[in-house]
C-alpha positions in Angstrom: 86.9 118.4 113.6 89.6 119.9 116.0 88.9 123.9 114.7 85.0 122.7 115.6 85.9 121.5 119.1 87.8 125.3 119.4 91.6 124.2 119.3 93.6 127.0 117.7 95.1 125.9 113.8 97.5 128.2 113.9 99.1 126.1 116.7 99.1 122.4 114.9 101.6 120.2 114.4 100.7 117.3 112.2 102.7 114.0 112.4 102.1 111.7 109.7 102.1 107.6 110.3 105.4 106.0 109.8 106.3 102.9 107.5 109.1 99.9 107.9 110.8 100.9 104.8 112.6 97.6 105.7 109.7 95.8 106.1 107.4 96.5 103.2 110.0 97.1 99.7 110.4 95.8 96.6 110.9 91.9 96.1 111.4 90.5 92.4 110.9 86.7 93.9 107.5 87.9 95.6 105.8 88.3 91.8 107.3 84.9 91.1 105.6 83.3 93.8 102.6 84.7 93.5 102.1 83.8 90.1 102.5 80.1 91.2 100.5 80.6 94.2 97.7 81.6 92.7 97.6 80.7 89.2 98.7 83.5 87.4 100.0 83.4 84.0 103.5 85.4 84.2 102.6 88.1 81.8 99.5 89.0 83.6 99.4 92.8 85.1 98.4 92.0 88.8 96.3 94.4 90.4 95.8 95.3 94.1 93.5 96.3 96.1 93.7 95.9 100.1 90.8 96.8 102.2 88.4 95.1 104.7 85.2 94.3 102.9 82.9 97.7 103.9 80.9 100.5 102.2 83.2 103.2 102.4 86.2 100.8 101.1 83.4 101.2 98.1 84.2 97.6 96.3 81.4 97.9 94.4 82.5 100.9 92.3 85.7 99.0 92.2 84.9 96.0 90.5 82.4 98.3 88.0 85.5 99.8 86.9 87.8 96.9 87.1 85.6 95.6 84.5 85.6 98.4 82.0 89.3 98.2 82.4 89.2 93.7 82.0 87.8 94.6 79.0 90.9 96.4 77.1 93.3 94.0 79.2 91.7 90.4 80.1 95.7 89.8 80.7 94.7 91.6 84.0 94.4 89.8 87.3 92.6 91.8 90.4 93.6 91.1 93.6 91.1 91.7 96.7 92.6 91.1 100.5 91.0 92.0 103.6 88.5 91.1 106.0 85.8 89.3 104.9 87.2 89.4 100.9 86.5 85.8 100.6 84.2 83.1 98.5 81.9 83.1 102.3 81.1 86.5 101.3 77.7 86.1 98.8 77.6 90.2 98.4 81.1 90.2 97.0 80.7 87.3 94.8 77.5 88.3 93.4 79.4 91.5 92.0 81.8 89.7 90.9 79.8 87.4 88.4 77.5 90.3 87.7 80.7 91.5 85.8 81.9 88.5 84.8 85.2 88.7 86.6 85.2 85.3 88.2 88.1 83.9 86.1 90.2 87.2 86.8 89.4 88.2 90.4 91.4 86.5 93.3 89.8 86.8 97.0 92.9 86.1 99.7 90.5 87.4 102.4 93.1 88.4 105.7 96.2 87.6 105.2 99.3 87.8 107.8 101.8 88.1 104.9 101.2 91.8 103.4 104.2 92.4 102.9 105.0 89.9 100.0 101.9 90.2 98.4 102.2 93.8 98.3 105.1 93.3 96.8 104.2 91.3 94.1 101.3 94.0 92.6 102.2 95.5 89.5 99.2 98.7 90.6 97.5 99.0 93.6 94.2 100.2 94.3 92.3 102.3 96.7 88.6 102.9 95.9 87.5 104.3 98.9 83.9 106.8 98.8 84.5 108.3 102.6 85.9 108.3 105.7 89.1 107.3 105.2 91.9 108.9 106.9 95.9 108.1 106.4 95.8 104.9 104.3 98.5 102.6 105.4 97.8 100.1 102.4 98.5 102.7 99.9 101.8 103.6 102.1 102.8 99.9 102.4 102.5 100.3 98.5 104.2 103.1 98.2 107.4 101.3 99.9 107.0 98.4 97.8 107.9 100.2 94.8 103.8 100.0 93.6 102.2 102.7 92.0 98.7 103.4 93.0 95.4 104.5 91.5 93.7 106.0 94.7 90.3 108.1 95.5 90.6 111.4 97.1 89.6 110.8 99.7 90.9 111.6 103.3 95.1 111.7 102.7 95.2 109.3 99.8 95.7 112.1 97.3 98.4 113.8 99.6 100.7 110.7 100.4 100.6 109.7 96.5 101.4 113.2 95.0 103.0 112.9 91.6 103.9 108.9 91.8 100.7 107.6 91.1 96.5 108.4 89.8 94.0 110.3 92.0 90.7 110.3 90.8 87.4 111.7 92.3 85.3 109.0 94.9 82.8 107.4 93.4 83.5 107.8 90.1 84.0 104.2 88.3 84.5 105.6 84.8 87.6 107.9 86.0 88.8 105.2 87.9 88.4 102.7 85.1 90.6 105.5 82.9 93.4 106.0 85.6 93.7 102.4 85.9 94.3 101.5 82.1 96.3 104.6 81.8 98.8 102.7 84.1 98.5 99.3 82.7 99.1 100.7 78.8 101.7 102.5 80.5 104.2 99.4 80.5 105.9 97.6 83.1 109.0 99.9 83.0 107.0 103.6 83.1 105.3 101.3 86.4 108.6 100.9 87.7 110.1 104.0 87.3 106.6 105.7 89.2 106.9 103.2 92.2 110.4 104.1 92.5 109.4 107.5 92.8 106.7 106.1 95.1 109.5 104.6 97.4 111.5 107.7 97.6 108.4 109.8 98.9 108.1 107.8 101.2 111.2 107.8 102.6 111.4 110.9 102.7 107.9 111.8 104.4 107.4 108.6 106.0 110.3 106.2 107.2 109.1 105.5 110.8 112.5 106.7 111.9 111.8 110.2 110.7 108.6 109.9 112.1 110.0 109.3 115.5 112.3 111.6 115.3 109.5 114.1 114.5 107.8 112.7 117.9 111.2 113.8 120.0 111.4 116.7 118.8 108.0 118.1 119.8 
């Protein structure tokens, strides 16, 4: 959009956003309370996906593929927060019991306590079809020692790199695939990817090098 608008490329300088490493990390007690929480049986894989309820978050192509993968893992619990990601919301839940996912979906809707939740995902998700730029969810994520399955779309292939799935938007069935890839994977392969996660992030995206990014421009 800049090269359009006639700025020179060979002159950029591209900051990316910055995370609270100290803020948003790993937390063994945050699983534990989310499984009494919410009612999840403790060897469930629980499965993420933060976004505000809106077309190009694309939840519909999420919970087709969510079901494909429910299928080869009912142990699997799906977790959708965001604005309007709530029972109000008749659009949602009629996808929702179109795949039969009622008894394995949880809708927290907008929460002020991301960063224990976040923490408490075995996977998390990003679906989205367009217009997405740099996803702070899948960064949050990222910190929290949580490997992602993410579209590529906008950055989300770039900030994952090699610690997590990128799969083409739109595409349920490759989505569906990346998801039980990570779920067969085992709880330990998980962990060793989000701690990968974590280090890419703090080494691309602590806000302090951010800043320090900032001063030296």
């Amino acid at each position: 959009a800049h090269i359009r608008k006639g700025f020179y490329p060979e002159m950029f300088q591209v900051i990316p956003n910055g995370f609270e490493l100290d803020c948003f990390r790993p937390d063994d007690s945050a699983r534990e309370w989310f499984l009494q929480e919410f009612d999840v049986a403790g060897d469930a894989v629980i499965v993420g996906l933060v976004a505000r309820y809106d077309p190009m978050k694309d939840h519909k192509m999420f919970l087709t593929a969510i079901s494909q993968v429910h299928s080869e893992h009912p142990m699997s619990v799906f977790v959708l927060c965001g604005k309007n990601v709530d029972e109000s919301n008749a659009a949602l839940m009629r996808l929702i019991e179109c795949h039969g996912l009622n008894s394995s979906v949880r809708l927290l809707g907008l929460r002020e306590d991301m960063s224990r939740i976040t923490a408490a995902f075995d996977v998390a998700c990003s679906s989205s079809s367009f217009g997405e730029g740099f996803s702070n969810a899948i960064g949050e994520a990222m910190a929290s020692e949580v490997p992602c399955v993410v579209t590529d779309v906008g950055d989300s292939g770039w900030i994952v790199g090699s610690t997590g799935r990128v799969v083409p938007a739109g595409n349920a069935d490759a989505f569906a695939q990346a998801l039980t890839e990570l779920i067969a994977s085992g709880h330990m392969a998980r962990k060793l990817l989000g701690a990968q996660a974590r280090t890419r992030m703090a080494d691309l995206f602590d806000i302090n090098r951010v800043a320090d990014r900032y001063r030296e421009i």
